[in-house]
C-alpha positions as CSV (number, residue, x, y, z in Angstrom):
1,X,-40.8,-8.6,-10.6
2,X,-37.9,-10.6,-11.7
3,X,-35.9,-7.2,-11.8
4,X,-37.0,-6.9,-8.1
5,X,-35.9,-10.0,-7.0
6,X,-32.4,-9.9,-8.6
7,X,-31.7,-6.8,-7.7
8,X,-32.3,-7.8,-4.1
9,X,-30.4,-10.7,-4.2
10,X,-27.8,-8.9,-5.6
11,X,-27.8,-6.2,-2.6
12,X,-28.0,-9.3,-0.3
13,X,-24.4,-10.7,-2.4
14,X,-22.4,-7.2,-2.1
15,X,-23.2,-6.9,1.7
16,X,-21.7,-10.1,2.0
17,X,-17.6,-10.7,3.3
18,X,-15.8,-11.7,-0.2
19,X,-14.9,-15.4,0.9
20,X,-18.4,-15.9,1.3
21,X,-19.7,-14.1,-2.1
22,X,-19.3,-17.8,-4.6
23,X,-20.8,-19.9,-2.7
24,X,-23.8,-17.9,-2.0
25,X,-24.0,-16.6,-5.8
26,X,-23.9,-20.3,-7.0
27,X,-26.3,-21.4,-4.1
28,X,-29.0,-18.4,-5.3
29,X,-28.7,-19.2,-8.7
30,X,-28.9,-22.6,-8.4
31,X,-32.8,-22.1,-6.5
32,X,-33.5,-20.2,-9.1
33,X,-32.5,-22.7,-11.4
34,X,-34.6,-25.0,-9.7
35,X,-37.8,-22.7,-9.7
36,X,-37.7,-22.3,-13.5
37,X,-35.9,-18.9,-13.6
38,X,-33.1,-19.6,-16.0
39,X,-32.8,-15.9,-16.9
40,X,-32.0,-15.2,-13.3
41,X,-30.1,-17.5,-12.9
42,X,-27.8,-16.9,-15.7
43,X,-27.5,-13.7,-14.6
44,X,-26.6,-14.3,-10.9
45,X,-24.2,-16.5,-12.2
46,X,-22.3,-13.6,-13.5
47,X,-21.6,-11.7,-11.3
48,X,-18.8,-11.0,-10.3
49,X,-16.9,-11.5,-6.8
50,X,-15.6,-8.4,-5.3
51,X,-11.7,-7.2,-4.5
52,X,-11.2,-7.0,-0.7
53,X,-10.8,-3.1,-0.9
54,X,-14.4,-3.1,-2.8
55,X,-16.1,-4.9,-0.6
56,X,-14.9,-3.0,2.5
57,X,-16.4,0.4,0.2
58,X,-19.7,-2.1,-0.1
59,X,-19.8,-2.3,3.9
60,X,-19.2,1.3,4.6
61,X,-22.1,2.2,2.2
62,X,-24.2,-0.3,4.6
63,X,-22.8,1.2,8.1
64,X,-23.5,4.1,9.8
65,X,-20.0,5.0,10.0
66,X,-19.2,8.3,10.8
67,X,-17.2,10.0,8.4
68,X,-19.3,7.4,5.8
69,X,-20.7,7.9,2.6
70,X,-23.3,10.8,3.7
71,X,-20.3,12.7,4.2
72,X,-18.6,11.7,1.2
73,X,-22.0,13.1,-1.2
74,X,-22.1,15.9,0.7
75,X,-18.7,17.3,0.5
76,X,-18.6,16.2,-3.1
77,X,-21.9,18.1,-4.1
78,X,-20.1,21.0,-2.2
79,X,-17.0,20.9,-4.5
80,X,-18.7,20.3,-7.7
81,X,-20.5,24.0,-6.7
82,X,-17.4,25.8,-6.0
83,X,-16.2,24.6,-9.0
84,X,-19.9,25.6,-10.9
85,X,-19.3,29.4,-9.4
86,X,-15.9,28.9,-10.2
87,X,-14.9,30.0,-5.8
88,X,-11.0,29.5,-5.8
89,X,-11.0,29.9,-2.3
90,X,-14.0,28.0,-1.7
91,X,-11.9,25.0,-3.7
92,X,-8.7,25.3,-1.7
93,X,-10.7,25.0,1.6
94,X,-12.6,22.2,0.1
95,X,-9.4,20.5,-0.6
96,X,-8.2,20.5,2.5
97,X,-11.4,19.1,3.7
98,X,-11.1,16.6,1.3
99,X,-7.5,15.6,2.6
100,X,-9.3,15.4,6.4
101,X,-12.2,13.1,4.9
102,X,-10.5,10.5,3.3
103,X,-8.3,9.7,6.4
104,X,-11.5,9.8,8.3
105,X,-13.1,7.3,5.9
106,X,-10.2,5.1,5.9
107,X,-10.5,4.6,9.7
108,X,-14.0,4.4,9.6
109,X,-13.4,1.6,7.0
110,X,-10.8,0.2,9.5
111,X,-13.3,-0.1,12.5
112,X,-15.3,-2.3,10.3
113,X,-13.0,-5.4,9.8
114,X,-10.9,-7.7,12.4
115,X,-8.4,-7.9,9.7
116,X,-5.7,-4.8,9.5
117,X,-5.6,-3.0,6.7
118,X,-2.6,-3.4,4.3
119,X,-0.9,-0.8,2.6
120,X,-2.2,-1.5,-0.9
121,X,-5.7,-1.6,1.0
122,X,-5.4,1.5,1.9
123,X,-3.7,3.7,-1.1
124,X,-7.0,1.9,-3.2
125,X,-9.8,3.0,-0.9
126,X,-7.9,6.5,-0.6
127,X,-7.9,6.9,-4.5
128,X,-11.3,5.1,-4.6
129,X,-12.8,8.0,-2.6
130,X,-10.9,10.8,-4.1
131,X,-12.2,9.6,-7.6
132,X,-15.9,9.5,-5.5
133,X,-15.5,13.1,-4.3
134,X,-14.3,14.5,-7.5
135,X,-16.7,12.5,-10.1
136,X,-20.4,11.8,-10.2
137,X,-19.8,8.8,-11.7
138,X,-17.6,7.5,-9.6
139,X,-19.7,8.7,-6.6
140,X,-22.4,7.1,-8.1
141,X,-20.3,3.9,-8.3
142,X,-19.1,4.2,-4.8
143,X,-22.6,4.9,-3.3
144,X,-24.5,1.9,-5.1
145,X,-23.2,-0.6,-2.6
146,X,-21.9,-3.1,-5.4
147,X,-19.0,-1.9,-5.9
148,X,-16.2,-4.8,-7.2
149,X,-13.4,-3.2,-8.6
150,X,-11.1,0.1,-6.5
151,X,-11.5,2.8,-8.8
152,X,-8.4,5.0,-9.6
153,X,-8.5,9.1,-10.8
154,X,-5.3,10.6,-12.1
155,X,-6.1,13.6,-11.6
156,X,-7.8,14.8,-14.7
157,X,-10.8,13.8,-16.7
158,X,-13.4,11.9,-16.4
159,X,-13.5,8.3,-14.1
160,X,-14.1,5.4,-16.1
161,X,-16.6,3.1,-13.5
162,X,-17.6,0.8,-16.6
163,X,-15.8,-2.4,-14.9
164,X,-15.9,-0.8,-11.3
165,X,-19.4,-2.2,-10.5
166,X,-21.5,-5.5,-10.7
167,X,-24.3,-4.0,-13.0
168,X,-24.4,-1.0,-14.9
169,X,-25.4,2.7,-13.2
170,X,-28.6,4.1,-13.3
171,X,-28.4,6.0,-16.8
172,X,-27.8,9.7,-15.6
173,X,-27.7,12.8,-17.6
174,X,-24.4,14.1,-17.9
175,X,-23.4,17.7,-17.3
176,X,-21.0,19.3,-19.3
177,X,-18.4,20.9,-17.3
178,X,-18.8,24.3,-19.9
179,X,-22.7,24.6,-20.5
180,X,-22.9,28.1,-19.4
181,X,-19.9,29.4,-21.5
182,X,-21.5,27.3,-24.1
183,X,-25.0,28.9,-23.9
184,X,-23.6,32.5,-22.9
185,X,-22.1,32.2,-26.5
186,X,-25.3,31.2,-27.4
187,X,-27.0,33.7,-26.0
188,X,-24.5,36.4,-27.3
189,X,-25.2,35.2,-30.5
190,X,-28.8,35.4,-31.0
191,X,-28.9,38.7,-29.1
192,X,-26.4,40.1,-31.6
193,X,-28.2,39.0,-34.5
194,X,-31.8,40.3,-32.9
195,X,-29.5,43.8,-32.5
196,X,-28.6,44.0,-35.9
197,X,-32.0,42.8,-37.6
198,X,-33.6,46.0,-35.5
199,X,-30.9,48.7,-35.8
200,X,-30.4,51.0,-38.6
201,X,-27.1,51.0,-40.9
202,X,-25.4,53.6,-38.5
203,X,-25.9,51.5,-35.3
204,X,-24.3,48.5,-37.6
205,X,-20.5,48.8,-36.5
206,X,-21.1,49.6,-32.7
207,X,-23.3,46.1,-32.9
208,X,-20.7,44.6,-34.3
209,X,-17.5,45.8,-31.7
210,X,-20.3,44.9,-28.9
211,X,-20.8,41.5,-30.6
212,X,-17.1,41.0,-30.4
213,X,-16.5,42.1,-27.0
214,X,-18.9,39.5,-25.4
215,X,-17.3,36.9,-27.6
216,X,-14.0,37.9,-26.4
217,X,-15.3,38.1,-23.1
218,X,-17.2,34.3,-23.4
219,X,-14.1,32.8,-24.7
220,X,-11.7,34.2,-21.5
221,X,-14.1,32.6,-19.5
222,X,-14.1,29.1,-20.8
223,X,-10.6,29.8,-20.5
224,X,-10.7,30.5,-17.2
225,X,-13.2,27.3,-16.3
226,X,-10.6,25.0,-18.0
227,X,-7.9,26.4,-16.0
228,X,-10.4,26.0,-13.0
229,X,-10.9,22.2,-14.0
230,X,-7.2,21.5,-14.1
231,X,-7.3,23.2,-10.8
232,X,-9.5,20.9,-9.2
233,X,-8.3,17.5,-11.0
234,X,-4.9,18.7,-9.7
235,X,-5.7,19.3,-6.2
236,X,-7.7,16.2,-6.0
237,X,-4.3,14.2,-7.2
238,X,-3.2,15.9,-4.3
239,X,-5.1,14.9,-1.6
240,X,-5.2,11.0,-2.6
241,X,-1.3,11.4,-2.3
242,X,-1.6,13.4,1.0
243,X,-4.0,11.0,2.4
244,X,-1.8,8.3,1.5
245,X,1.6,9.8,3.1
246,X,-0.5,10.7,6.3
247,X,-1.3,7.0,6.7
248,X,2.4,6.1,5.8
249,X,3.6,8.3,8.5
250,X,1.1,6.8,11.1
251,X,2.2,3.1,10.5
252,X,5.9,4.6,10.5
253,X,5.0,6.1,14.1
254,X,3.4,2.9,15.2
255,X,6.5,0.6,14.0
256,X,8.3,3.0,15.3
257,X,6.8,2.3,18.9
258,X,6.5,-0.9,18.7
259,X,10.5,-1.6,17.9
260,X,11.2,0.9,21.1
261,X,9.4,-1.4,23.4
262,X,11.1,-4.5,21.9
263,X,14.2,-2.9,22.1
264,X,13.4,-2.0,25.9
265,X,11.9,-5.3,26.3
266,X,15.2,-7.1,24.7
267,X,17.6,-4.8,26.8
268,X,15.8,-5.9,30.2
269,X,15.9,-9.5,29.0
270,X,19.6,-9.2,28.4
271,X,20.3,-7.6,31.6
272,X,18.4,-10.8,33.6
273,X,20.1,-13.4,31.8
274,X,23.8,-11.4,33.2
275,X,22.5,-11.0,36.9
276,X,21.6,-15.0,36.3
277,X,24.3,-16.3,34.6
278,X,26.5,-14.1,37.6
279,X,24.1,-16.0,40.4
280,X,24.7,-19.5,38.9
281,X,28.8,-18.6,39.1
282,X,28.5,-16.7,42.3
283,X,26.8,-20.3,43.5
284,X,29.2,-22.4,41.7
285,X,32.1,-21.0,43.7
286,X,30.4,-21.5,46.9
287,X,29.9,-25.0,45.8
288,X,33.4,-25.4,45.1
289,X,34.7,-24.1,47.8
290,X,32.2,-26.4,50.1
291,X,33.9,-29.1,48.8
292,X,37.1,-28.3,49.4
C-alpha cells in the first residue's frame, strides 16, 4: 500500500510544470508527515526536481501527441529487429525514419508549452530521443514519465539512465547484443563433440575440419554483428546531429524572415519621415513667404 501511494504521488509530481514540482513535493511530504508516514515522507522529500527539457519528455509521455512516445517504442522495437536479423537496408531506412521522428517529436513537444523552445532545449530532447530509439534502457527511461535529467548517447555503447530518472527502472533482463553467435558456438561445440564420441577413427579428421569450419564461420559472424552494432550507434550519432541542424536551419529561415520584414518595415518608415520632414519645409516656406 505504501508503495502504491508513493508511487502515485510521484506520477502526480512528474506531470507537474517544474516551478511548481518543490512546493508540491514538500506540501505531500509534509501530510504525510503529519499522518505518521515518516518513510514516505522521507522519501518524497528526495526526490528530485526535474530540468526543463525533462519535464517537457514527462508531458509528452502524458499527451496524446502525435508523433509521441507510441511512436517512439514502436520505431525503436523496429530497429532493434533489423539490427537482431542483422537487415542493412532495413537499418538505413530506419535511420532515415528516425531523422523524420525526432523533428516530429520536437514539434510535438513544442505544441505543448507557451514558452519557445531554446536551442539547448532542443539539441537535449533530440539527443534524449535518439538515445530512447537506440537503447532499451533509455527508452525505458524516457517512457516512465519521471524523467529528470536529458539523457545523451554518443553514439556507441550502452546509455547510462542511472541519474536520468527519479526512481530506479523496473529491473529488466538484459539482452546481450551477441547471444546467438554466442550459443551457435555453443551449439557447434556440443554437436562436434556428440560427432566425434559416435564416429569411428577414420571419420575423426573430417569431424574435426567440419568443427573448424563452423567455428570459423561463428566467429565471422560475430564479426560481422559488431561491425553491424557500430553501424547502428553510428547512424544513430547521425541522426541526433541531423535532427539538430534541420532545427538550426528552420530558426535560421524564420530569423531570416523576420529581419526582411523589419527591414521592409524600417525602409517604409524612413521613407515617411522624408515625405514629412519635405511637407513641414514645403509649409514653412509658404509660411514665410505669407509673411512677407
Amino acid at each position: 500500500m505504501a508503495t502504491e501511494r508513493f508511487d502515485q504521488i510521484v506520477d502526480r509530481l512528474y506531470g507537474e510544470p517544474p516551478a511548481n514540482f518543490v512546493a508540491e513535493r514538500d506540501a505531500a511530504a509534509k501530510q504525510a508527515r503529519e499522518a505518521g508516514d515518516k518513510e514516505l515522507a522521507t522519501r518524497l522529500k528526495a526526490l528530485r526536481r526535474p530540468a526543463a527539457s525533462a519535464a517537457l519528455v514527462n508531458r509528452l509521455v502524458r499527451s496524446a501527441a502525435e508523433p509521441g512516445i507510441p511512436q517512439l517504442l514502436d520505431l525503436g522495437a523496429r530497429l532493434r529487429e533489423a539490427q537482431s536479423n542483422l537487415n542493412g537496408a532495413a537499418m538505413k531506412t530506419l535511420g532515415a525514419e528516425r531523422n523524420r521522428l525526432v523533428a516530429g517529436l520536437l514539434e510535438s513537444v513544442a505544441g505543448l508549452t507557451d514558452e519557445p523552445l531554446t536551442a539547448s532545449a532542443k539539441d537535449q530532447l533530440a539527443a534524449t530521443f535518439t538515445a530512447a530509439i537506440a537503447d532499451p534502457a533509455a527508452e525505458s527511461a524516457v517512457s516512465s514519465g519521471r524523467l529528470v535529467n536529458p539523457i545523451s548517447y554518443s553514439g556507441f555503447g550502452e546509455v547510462d539512465v542511472s541519474d536520468a530518472v527519479a526512481t530506479p527502472l523496473p529491473a529488466t533482463r538484459a539482452t546481450p547484443k551477441y547471444d546467438d553467435s554466442s550459443d551457435d558456438t555453443d551449439d557447434t561445440a556440443a554437436e562436434s563433440t556428440d560427432d566425434t564420441d559416435t564416429e569411428t577413427d577414420t571419420d575423426d579428421k573430417a569431424a574435426n575440419a567440419t568443427r573448424e569450419a563452423e567455428e570459423r564461420a561463428a566467429a565471422a559472424k560475430r564479426m560481422l554483428q559488431c561491425a553491424q552494432q557500430s553501424l547502428q550507434d553510428a547512424q544513430a550519432a547521425e541522426a541526433s546531429a541531423q535532427a539538430a541542424l534541420e532545427l538550426a536551419e528552420r530558426t535560421l529561415a524564420s530569423a531570416r524572415h523576420t529581419h526582411d520584414n523589419a527591414a521592409e518595415r524600417a525602409r517604409k518608415a524612413t521613407a515617411a519621415r522624408e515625405l514629412a520632414e519635405q511637407a513641414v519645409a514645403d509649409a514653412a516656406a509658404v509660411a514665410d513667404g505669407a509673411t512677407s
